[in-house]
PDB file of N, CA, C and O in Angstrom:
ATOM      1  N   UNK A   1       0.852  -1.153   0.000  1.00  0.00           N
ATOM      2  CA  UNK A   1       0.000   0.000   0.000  1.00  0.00           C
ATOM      3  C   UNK A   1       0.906   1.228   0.000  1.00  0.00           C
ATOM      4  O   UNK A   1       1.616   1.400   0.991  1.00  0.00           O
ATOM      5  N   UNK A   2       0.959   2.162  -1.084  1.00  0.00           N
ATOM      6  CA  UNK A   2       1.185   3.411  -1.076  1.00  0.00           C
ATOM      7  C   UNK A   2       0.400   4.644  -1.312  1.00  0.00           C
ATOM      8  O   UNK A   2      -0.340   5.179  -2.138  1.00  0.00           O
ATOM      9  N   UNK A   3       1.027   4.835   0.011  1.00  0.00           N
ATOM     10  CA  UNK A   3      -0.180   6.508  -0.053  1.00  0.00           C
ATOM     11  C   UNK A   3       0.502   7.599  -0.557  1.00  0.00           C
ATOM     12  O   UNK A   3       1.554   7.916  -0.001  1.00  0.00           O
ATOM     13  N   UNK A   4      -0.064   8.503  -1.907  1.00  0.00           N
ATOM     14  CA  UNK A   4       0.277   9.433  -2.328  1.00  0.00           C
ATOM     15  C   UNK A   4      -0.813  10.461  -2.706  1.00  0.00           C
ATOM     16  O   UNK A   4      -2.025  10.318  -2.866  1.00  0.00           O
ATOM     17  N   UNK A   5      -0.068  11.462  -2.793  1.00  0.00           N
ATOM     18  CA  UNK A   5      -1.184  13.476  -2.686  1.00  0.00           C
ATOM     19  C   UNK A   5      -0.682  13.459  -4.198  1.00  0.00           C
ATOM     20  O   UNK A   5       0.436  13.214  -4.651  1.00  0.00           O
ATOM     21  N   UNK A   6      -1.986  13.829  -4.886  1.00  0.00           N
ATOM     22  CA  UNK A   6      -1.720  14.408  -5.928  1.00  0.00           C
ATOM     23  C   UNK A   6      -2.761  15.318  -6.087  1.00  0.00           C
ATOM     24  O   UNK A   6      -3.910  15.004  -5.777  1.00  0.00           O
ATOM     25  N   UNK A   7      -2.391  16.763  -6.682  1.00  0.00           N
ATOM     26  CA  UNK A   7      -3.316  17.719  -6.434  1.00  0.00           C
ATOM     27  C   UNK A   7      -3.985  18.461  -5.573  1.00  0.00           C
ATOM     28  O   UNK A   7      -4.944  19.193  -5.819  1.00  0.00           O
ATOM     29  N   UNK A   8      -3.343  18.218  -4.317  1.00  0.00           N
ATOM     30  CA  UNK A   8      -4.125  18.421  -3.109  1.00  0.00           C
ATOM     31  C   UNK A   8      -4.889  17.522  -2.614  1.00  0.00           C
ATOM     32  O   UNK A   8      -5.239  17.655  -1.441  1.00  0.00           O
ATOM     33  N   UNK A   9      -5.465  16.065  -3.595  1.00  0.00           N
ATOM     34  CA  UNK A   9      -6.153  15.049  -2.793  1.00  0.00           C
ATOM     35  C   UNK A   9      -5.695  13.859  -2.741  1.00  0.00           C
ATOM     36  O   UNK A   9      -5.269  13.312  -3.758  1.00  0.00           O
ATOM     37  N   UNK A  10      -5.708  13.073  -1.184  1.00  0.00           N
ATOM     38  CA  UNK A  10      -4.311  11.918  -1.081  1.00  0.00           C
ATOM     39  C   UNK A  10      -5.271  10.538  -1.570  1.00  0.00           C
ATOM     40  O   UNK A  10      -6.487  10.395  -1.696  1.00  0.00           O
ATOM     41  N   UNK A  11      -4.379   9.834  -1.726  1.00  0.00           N
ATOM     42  CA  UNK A  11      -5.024   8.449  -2.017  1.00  0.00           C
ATOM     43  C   UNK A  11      -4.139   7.565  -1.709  1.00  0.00           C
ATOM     44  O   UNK A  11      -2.973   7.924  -1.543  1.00  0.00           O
ATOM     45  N   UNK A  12      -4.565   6.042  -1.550  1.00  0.00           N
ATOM     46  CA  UNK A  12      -3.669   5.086  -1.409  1.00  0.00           C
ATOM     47  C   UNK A  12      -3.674   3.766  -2.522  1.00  0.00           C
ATOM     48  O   UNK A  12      -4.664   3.047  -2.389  1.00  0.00           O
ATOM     49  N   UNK A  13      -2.926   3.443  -3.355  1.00  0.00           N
ATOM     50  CA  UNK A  13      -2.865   2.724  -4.287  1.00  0.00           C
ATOM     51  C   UNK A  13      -1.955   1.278  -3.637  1.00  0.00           C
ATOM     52  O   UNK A  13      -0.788   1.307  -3.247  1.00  0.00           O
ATOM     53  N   UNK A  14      -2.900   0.024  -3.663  1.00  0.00           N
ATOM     54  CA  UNK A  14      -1.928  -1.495  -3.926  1.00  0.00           C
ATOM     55  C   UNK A  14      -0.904  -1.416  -4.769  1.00  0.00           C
ATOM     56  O   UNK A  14      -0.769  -0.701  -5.762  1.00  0.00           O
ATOM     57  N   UNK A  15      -0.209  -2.188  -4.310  1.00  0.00           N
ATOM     58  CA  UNK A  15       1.068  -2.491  -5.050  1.00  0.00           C
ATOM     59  C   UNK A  15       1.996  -3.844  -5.059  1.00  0.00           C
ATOM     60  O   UNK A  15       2.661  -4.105  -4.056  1.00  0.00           O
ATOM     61  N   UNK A  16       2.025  -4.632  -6.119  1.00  0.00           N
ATOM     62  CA  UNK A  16       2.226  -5.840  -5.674  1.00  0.00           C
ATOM     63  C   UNK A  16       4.219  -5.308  -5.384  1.00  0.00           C
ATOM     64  O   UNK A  16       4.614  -4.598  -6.309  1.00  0.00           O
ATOM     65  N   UNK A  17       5.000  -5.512  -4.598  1.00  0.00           N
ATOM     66  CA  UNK A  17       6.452  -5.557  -5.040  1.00  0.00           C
ATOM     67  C   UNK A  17       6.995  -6.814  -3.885  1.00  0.00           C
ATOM     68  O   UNK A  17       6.463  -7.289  -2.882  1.00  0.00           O
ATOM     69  N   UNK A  18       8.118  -7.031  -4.475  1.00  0.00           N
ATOM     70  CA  UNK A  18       9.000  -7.230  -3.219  1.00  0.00           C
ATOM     71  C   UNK A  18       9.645  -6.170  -1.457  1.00  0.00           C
ATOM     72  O   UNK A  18       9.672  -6.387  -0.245  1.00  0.00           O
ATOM     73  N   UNK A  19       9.933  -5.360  -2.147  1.00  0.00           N
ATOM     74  CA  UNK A  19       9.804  -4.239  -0.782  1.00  0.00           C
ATOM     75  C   UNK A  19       9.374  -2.891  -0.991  1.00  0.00           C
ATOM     76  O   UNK A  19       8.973  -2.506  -2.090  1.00  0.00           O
ATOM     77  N   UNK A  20       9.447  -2.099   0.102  1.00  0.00           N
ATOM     78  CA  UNK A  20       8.803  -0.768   0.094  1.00  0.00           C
ATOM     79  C   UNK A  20       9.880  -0.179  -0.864  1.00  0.00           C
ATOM     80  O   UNK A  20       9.405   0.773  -1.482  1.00  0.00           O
ATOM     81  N   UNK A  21      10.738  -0.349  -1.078  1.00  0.00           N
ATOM     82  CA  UNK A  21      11.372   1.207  -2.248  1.00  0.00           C
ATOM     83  C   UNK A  21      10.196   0.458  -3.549  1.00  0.00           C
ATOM     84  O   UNK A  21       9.168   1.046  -3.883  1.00  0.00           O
ATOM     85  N   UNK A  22      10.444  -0.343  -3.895  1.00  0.00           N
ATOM     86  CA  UNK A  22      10.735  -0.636  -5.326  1.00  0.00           C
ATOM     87  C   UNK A  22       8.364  -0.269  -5.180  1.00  0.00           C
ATOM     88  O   UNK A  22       7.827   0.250  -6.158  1.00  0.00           O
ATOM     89  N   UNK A  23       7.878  -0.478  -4.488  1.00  0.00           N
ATOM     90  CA  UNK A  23       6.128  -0.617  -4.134  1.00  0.00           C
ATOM     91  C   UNK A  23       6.398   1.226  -4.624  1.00  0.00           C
ATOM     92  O   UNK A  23       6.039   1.587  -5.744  1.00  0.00           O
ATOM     93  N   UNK A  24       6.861   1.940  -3.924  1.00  0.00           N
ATOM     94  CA  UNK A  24       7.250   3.367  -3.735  1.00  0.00           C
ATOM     95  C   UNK A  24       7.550   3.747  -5.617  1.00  0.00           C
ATOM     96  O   UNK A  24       6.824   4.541  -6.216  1.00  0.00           O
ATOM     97  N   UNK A  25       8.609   3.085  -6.231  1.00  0.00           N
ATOM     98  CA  UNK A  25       8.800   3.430  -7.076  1.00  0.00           C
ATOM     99  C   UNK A  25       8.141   3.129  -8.506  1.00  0.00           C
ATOM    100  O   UNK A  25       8.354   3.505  -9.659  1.00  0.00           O
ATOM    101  N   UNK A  26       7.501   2.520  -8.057  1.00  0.00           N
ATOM    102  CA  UNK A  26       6.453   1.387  -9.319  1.00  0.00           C
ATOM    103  C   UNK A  26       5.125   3.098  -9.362  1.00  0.00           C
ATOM    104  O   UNK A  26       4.864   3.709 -10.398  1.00  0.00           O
ATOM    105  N   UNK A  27       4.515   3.475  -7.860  1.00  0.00           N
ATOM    106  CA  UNK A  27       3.880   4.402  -8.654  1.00  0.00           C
ATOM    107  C   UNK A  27       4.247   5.443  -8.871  1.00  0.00           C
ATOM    108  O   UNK A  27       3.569   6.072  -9.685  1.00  0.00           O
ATOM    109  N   UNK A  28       5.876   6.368  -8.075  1.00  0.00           N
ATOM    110  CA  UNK A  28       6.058   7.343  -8.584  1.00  0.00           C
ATOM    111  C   UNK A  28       6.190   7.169 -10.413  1.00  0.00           C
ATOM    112  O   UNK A  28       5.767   8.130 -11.055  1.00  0.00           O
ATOM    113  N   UNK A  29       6.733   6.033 -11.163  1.00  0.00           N
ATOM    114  CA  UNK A  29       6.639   5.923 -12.310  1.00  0.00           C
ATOM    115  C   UNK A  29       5.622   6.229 -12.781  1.00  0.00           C
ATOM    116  O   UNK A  29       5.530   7.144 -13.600  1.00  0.00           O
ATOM    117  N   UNK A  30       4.482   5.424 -12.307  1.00  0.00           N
ATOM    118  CA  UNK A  30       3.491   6.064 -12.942  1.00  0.00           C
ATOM    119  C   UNK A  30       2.858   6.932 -12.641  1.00  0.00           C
ATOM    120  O   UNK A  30       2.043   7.283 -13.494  1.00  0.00           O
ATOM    121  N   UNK A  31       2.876   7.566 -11.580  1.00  0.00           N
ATOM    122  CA  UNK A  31       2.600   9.214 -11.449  1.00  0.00           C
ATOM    123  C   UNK A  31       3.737  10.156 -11.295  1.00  0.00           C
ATOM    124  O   UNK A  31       3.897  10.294 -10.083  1.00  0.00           O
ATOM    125  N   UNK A  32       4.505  10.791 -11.875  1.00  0.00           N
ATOM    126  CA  UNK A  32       5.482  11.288 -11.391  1.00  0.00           C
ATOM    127  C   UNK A  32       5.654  12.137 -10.878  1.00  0.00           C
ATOM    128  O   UNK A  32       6.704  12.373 -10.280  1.00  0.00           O
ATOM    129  N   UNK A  33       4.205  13.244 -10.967  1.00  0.00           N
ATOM    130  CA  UNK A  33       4.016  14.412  -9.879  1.00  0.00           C
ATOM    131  C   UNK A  33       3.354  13.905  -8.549  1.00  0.00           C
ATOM    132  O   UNK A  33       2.905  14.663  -7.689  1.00  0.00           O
ATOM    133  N   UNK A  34       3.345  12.585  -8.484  1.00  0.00           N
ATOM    134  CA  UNK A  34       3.204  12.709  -7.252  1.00  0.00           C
ATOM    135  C   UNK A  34       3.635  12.497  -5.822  1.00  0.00           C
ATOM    136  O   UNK A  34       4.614  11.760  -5.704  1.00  0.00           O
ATOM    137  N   UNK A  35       3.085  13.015  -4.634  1.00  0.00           N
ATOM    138  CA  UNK A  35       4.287  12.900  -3.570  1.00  0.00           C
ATOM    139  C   UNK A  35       3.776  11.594  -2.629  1.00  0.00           C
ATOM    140  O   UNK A  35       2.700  11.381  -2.069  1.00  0.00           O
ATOM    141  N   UNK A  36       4.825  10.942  -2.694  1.00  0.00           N
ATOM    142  CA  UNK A  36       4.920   9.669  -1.816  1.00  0.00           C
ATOM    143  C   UNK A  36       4.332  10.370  -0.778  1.00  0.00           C
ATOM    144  O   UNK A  36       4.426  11.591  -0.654  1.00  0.00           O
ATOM    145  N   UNK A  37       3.579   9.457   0.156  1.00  0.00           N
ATOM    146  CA  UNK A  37       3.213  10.360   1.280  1.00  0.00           C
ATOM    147  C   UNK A  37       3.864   8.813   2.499  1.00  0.00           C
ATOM    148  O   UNK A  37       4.679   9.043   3.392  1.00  0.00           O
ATOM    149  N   UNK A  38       3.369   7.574   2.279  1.00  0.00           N
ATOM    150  CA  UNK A  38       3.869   7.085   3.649  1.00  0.00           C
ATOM    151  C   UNK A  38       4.063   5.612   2.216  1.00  0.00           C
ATOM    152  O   UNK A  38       3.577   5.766   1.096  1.00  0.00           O
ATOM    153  N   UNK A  39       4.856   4.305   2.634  1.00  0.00           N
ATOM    154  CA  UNK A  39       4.644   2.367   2.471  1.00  0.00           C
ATOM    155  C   UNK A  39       4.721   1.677   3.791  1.00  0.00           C
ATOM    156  O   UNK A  39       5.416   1.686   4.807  1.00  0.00           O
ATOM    157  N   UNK A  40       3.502   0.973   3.214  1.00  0.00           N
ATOM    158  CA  UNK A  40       3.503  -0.216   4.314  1.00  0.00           C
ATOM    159  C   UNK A  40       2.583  -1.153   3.582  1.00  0.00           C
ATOM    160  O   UNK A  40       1.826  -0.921   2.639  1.00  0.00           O
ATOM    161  N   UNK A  41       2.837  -2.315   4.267  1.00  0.00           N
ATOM    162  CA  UNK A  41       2.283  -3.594   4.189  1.00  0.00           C
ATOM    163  C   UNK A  41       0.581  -3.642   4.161  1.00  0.00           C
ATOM    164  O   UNK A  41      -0.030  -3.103   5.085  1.00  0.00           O
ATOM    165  N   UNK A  42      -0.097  -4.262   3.141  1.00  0.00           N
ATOM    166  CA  UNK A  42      -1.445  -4.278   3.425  1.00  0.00           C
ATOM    167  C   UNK A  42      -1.699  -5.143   4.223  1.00  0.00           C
ATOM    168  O   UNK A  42      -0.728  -5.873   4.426  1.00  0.00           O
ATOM    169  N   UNK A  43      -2.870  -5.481   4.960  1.00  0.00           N
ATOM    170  CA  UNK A  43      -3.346  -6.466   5.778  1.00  0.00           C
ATOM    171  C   UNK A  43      -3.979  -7.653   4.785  1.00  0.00           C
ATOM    172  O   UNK A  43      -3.892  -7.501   3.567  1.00  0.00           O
ATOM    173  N   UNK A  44      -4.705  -8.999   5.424  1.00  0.00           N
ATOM    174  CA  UNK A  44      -4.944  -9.668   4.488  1.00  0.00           C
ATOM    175  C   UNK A  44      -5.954  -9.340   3.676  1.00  0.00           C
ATOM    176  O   UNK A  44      -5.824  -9.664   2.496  1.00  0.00           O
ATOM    177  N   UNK A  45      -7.224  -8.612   4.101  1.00  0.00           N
ATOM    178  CA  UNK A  45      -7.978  -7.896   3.764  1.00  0.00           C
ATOM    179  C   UNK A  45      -8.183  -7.134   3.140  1.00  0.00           C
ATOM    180  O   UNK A  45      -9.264  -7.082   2.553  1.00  0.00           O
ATOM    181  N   UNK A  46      -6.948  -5.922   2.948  1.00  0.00           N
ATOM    182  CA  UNK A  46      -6.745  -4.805   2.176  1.00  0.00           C
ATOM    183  C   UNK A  46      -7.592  -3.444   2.917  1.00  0.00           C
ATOM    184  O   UNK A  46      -7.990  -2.407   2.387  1.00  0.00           O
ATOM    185  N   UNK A  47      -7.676  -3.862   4.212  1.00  0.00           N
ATOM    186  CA  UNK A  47      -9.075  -3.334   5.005  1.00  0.00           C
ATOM    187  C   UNK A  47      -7.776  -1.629   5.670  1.00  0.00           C
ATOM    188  O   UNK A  47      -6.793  -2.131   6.215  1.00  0.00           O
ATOM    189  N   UNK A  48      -7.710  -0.542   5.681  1.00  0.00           N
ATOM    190  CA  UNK A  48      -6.949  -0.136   5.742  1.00  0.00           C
ATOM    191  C   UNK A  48      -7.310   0.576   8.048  1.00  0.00           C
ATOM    192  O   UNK A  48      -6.641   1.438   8.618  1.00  0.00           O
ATOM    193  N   UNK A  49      -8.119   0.031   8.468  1.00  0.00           N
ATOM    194  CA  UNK A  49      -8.732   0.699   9.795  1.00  0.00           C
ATOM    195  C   UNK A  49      -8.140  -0.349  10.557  1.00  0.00           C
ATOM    196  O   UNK A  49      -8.285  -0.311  11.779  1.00  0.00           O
ATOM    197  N   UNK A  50      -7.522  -1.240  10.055  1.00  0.00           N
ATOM    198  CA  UNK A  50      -6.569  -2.384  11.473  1.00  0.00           C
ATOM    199  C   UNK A  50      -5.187  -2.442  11.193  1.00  0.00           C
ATOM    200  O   UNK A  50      -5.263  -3.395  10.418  1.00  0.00           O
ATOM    201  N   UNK A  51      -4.328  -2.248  11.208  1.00  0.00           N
ATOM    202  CA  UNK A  51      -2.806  -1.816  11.152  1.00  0.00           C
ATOM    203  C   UNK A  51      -2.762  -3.642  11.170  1.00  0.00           C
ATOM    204  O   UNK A  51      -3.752  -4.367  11.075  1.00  0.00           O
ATOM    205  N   UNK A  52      -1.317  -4.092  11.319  1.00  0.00           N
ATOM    206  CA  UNK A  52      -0.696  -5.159  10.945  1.00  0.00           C
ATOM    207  C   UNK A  52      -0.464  -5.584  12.481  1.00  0.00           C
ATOM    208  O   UNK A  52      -0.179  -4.789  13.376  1.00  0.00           O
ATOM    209  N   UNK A  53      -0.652  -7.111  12.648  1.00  0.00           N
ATOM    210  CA  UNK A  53      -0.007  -7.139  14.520  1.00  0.00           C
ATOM    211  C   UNK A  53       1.160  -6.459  14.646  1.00  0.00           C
ATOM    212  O   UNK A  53       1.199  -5.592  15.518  1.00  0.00           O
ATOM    213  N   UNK A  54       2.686  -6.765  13.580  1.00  0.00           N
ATOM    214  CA  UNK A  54       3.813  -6.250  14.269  1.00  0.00           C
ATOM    215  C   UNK A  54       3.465  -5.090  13.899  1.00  0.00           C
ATOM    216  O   UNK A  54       4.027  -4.441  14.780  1.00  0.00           O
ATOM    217  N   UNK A  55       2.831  -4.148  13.094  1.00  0.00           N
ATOM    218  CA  UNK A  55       2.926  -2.005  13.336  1.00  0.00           C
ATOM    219  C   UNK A  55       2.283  -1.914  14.744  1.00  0.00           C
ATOM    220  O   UNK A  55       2.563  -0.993  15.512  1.00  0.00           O
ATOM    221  N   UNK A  56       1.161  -3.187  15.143  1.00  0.00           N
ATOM    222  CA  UNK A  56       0.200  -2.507  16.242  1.00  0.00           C
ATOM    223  C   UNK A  56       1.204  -2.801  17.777  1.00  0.00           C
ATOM    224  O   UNK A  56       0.937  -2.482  18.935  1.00  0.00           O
ATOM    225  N   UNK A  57       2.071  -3.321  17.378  1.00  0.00           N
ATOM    226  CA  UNK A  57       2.901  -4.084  18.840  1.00  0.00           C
ATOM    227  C   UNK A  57       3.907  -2.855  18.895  1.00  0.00           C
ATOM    228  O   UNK A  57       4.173  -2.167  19.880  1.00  0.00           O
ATOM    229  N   UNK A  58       4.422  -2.741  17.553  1.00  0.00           N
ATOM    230  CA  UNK A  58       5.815  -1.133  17.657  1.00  0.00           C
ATOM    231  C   UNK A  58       4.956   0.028  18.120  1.00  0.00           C
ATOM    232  O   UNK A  58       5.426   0.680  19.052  1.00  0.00           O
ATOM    233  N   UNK A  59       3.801   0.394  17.644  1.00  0.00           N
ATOM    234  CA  UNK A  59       3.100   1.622  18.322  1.00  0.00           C
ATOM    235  C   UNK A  59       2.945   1.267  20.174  1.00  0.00           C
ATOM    236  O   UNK A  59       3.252   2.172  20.949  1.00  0.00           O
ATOM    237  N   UNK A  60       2.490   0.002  20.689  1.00  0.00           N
ATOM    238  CA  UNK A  60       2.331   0.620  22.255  1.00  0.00           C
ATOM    239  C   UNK A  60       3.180   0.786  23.384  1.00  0.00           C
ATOM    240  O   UNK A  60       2.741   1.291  24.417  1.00  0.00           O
TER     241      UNK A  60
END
């Protein structure tokens, strides 16, 4: 999952890769004005309101 602003409105686009640069660089290619905003891992779901166990264990 990469979240990027384009135009003033953000969105988050799937991405199949092996790691976060290359997930990162697959859509700056195809958008190139736009600004990376965060990568991370989708859940199995694709459900984006439950974080991953290990992000939810590093946050407490």
């Amino acid at each position: 999952m990469v979240g990027i602003k384009m135009a003033n409105k953000s969105t988050s686009v799937s991405v199949e890769a092996e790691d976060a640069l290359i997930a990162a660089l697959k859509v700056k290619h195809e958008n190139p004005t736009a600004t990376i905003t965060y990568v991370r891992k989708s859940n199995a779901r694709g459900d984006l309101r439950h974080p991953h166990r290990d992000m939810a264990r590093r946050s407490d």
